[in-house]
MOPAC internal coordinates of N, CA, C and O (Angstrom, degrees):
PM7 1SCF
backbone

  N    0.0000 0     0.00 0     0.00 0    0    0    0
  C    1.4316 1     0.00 0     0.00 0    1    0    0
  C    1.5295 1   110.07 1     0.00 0    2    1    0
  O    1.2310 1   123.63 1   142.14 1    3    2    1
  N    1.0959 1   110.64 1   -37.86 1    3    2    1
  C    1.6089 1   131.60 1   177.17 1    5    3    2
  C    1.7564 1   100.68 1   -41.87 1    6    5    3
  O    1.2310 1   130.26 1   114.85 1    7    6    5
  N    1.2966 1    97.83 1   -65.15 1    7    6    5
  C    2.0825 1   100.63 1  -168.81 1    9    7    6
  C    1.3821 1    92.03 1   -90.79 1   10    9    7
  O    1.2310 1   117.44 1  -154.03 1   11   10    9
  N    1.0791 1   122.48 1    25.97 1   11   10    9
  C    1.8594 1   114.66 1   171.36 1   13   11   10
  C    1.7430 1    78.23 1   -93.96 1   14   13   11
  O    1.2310 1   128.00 1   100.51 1   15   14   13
  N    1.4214 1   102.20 1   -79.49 1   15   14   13
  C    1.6712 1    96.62 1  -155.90 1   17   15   14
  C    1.3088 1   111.33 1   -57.11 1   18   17   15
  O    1.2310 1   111.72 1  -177.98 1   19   18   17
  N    1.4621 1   133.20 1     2.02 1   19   18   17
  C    1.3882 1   127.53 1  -139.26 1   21   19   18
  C    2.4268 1    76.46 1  -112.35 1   22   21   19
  O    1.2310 1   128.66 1   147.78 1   23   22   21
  N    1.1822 1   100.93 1   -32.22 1   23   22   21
  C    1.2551 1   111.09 1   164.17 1   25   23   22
  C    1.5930 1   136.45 1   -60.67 1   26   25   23
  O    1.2310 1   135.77 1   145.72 1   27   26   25
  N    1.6805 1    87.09 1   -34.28 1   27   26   25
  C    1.6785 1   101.04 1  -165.09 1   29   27   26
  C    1.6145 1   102.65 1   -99.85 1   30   29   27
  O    1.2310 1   123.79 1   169.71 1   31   30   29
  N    1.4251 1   110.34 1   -10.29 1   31   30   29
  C    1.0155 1   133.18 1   171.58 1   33   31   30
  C    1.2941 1   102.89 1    65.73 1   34   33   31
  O    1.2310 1   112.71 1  -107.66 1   35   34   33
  N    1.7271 1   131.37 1    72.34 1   35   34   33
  C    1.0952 1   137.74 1  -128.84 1   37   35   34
  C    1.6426 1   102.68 1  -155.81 1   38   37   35
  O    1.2310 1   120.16 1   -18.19 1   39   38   37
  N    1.2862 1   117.30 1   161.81 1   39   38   37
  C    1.9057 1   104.84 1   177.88 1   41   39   38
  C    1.9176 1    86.60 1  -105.56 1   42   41   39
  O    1.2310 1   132.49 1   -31.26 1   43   42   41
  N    1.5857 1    93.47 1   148.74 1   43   42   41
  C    1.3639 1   102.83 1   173.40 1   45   43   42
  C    1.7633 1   103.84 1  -128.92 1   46   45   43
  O    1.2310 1   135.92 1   -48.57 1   47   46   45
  N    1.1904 1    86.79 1   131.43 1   47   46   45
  C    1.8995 1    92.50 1  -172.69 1   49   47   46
  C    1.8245 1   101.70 1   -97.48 1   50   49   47
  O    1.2310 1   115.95 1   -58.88 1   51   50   49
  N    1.2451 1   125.30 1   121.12 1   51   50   49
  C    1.3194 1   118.35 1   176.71 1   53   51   50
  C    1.3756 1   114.94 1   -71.53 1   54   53   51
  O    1.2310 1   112.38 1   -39.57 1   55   54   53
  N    1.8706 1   131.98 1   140.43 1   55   54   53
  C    1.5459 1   112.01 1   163.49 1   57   55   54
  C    1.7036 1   107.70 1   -75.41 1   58   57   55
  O    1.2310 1   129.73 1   -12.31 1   59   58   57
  N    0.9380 1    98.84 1   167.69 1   59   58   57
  C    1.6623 1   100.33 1   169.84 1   61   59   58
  C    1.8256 1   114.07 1   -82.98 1   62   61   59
  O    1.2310 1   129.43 1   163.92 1   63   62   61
  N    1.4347 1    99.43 1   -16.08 1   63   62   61
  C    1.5941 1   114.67 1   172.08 1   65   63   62
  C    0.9675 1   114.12 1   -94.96 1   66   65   63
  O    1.2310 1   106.55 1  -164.58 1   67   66   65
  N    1.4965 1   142.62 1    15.42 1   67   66   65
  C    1.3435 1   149.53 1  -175.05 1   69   67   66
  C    1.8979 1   102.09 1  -122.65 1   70   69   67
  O    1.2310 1   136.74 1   145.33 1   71   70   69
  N    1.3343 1    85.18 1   -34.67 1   71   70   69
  C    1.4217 1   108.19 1  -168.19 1   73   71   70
  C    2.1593 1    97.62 1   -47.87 1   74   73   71
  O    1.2310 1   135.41 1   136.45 1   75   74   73
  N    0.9410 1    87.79 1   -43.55 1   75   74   73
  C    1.4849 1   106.19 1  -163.54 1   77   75   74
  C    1.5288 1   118.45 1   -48.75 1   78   77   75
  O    1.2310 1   131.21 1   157.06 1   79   78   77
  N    1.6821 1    95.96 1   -22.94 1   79   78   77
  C    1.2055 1   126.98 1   179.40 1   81   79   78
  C    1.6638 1   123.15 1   -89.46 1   82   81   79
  O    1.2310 1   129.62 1   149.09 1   83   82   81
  N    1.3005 1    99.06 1   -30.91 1   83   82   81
  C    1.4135 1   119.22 1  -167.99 1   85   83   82
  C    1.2632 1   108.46 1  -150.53 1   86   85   83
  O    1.2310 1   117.37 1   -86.88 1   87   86   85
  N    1.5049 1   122.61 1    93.12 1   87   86   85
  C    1.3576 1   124.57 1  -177.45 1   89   87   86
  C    1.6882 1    98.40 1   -52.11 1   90   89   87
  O    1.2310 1   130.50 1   -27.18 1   91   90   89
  N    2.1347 1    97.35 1   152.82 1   91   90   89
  C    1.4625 1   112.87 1   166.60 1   93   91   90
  C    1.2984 1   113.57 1   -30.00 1   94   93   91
  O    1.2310 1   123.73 1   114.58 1   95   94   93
  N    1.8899 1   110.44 1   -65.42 1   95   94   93
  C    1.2566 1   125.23 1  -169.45 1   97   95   94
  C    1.3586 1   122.68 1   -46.34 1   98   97   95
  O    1.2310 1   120.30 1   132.57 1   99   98   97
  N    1.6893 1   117.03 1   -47.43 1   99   98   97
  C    1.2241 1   126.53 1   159.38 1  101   99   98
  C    1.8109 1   129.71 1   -24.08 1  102  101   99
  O    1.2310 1   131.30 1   129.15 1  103  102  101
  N    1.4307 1    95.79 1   -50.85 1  103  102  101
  C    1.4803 1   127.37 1  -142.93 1  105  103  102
  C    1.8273 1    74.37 1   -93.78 1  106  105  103
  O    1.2310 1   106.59 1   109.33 1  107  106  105
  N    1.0995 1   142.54 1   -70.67 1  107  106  105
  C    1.2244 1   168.17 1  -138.07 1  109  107  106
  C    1.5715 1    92.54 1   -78.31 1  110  109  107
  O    1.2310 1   116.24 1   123.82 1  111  110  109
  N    1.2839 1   124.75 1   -56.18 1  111  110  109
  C    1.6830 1   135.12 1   171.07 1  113  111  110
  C    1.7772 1   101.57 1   -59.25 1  114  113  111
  O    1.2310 1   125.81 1   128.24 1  115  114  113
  N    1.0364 1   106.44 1   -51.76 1  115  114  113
  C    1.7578 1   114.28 1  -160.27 1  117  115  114
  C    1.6434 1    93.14 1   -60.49 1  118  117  115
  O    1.2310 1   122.20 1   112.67 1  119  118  117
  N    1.6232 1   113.39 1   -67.33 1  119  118  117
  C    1.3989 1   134.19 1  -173.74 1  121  119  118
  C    1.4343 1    99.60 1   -36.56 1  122  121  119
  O    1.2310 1   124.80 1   129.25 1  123  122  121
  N    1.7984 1   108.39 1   -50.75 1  123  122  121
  C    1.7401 1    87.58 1  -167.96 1  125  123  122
  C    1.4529 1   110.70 1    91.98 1  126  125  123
  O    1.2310 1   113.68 1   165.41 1  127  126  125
  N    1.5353 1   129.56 1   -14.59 1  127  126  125
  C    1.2557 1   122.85 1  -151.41 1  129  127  126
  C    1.4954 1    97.99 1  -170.27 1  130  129  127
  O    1.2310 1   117.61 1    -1.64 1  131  130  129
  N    1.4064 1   122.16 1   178.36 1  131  130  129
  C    1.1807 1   147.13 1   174.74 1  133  131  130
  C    1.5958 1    97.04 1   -59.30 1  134  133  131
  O    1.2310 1   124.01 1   -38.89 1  135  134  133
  N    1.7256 1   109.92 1   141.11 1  135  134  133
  C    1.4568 1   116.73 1  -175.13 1  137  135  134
  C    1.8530 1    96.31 1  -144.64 1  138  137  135
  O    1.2310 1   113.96 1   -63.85 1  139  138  137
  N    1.4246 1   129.04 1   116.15 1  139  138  137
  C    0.5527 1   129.43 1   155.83 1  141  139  138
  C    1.9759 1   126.75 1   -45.38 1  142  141  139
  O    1.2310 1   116.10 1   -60.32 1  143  142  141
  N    1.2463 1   125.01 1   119.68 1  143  142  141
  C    1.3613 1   118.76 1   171.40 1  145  143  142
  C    1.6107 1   118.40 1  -103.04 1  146  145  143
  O    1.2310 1   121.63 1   -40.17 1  147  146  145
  N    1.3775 1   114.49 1   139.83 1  147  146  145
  C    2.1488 1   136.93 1   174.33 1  149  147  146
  C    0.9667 1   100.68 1   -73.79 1  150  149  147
  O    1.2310 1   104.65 1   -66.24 1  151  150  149
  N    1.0842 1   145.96 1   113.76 1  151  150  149
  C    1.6971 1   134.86 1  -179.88 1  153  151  150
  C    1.7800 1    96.45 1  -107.94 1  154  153  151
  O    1.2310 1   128.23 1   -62.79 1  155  154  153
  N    1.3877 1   101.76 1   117.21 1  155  154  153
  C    1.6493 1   109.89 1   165.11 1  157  155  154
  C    1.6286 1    98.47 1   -83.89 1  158  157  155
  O    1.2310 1   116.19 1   -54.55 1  159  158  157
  N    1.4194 1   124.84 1   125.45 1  159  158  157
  C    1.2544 1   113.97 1   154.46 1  161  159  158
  C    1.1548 1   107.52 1   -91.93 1  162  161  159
  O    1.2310 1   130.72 1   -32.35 1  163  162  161
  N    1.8863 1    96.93 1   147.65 1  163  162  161
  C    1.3455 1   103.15 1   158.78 1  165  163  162
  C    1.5822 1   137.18 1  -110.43 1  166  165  163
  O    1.2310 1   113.02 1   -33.21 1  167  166  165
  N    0.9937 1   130.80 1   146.79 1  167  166  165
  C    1.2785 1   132.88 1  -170.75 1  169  167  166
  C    1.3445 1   121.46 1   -38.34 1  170  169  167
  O    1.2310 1   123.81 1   157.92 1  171  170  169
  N    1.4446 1   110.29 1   -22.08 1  171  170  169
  C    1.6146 1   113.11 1   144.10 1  173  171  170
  C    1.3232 1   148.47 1   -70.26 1  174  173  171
  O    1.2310 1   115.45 1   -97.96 1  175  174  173
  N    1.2905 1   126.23 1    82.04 1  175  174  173
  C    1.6642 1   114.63 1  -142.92 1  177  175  174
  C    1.3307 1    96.27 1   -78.31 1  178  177  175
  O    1.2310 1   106.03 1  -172.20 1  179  178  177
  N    1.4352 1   143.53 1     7.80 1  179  178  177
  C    1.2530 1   131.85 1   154.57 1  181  179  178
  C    1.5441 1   120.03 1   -60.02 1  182  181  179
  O    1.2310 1   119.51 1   131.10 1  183  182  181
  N    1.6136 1   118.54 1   -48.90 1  183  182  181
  C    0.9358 1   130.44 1  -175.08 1  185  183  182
  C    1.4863 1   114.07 1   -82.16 1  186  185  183
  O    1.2310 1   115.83 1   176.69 1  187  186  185
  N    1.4845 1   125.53 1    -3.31 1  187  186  185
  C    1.4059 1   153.10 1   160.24 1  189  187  186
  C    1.7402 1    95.52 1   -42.62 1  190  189  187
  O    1.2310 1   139.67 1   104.97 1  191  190  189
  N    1.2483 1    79.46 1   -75.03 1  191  190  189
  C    1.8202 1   101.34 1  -160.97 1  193  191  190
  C    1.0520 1   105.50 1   -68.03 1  194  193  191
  O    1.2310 1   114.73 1   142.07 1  195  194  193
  N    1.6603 1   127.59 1   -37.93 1  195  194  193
  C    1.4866 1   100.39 1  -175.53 1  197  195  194
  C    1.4545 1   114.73 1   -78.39 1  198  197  195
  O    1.2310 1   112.67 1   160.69 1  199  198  197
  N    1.4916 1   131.45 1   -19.31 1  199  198  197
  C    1.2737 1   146.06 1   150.62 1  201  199  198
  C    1.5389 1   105.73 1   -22.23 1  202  201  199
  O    1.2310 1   120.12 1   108.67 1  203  202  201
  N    1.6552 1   117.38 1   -71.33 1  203  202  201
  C    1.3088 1   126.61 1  -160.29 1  205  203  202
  C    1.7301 1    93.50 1   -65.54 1  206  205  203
  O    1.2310 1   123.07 1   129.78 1  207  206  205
  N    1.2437 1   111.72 1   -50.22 1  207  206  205
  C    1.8661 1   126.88 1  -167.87 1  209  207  206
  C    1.6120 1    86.96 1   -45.39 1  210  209  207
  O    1.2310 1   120.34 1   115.69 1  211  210  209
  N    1.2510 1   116.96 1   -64.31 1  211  210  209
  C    1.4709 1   110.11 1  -169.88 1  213  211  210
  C    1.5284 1   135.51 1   -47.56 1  214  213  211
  O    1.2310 1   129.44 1   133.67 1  215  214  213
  N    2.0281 1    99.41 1   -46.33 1  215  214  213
  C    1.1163 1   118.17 1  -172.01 1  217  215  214
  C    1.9326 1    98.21 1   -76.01 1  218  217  215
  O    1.2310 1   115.45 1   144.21 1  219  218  217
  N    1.5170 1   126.24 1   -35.79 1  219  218  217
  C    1.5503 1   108.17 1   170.17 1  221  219  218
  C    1.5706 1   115.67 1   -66.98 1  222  221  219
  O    1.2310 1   115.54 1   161.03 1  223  222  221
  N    0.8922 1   126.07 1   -18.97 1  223  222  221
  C    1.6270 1   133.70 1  -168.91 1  225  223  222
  C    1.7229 1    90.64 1   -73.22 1  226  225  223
  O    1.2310 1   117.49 1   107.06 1  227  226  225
  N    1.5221 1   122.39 1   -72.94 1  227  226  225
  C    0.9563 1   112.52 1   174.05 1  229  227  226
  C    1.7220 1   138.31 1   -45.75 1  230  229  227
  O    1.2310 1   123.82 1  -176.83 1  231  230  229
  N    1.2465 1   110.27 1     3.17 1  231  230  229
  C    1.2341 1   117.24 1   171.09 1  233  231  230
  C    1.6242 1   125.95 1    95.22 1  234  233  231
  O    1.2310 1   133.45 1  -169.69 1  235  234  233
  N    1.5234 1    91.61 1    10.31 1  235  234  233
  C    1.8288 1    99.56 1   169.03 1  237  235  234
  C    1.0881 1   134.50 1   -88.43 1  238  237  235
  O    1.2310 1   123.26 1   -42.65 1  239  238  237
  N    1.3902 1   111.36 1   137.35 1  239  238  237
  C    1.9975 1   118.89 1  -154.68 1  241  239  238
  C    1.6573 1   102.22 1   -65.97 1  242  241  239
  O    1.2310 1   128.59 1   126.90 1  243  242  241
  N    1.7189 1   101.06 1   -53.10 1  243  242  241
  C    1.2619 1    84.80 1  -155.20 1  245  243  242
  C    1.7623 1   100.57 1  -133.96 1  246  245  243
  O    1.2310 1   116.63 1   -32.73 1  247  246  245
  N    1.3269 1   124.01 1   147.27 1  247  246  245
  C    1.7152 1   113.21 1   174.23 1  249  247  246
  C    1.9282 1    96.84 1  -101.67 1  250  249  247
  O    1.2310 1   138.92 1   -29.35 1  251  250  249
  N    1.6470 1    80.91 1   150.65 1  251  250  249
  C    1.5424 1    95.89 1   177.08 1  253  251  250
  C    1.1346 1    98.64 1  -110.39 1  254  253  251
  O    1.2310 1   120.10 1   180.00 1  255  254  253

């Protein structure tokens, strides 16, 4: 999906349940480009943040 939009020259929003499948970083290398991220929180706000910590490190503009 990554070099589809990265083709169509298109915004791709990651789920955070897809994610699971295909790390950010992955998606973020493949894309070539800026990847919007879905942020599921979880009821752990430790594991919140390191989620978010990860997904800005990798180079994503914005969480949904």
């Amino acid at each position: 999906m990554a070099r589809a939009a990265q083709k169509q020259k298109t915004l791709q929003i990651l789920g955070g349940v897809q994610e699971r499948n295909h790390p950010i970083e992955e998606v973020m290398k493949a894309r070539g480009g800026p990847v919007w991220y879905q942020l599921y929180a979880s009821q752990d706000w430790e594991t919140t943040q390191q989620t978010i910590k990860r997904v800005e490190r990798s180079g994503c503009p914005v969480l949904v």
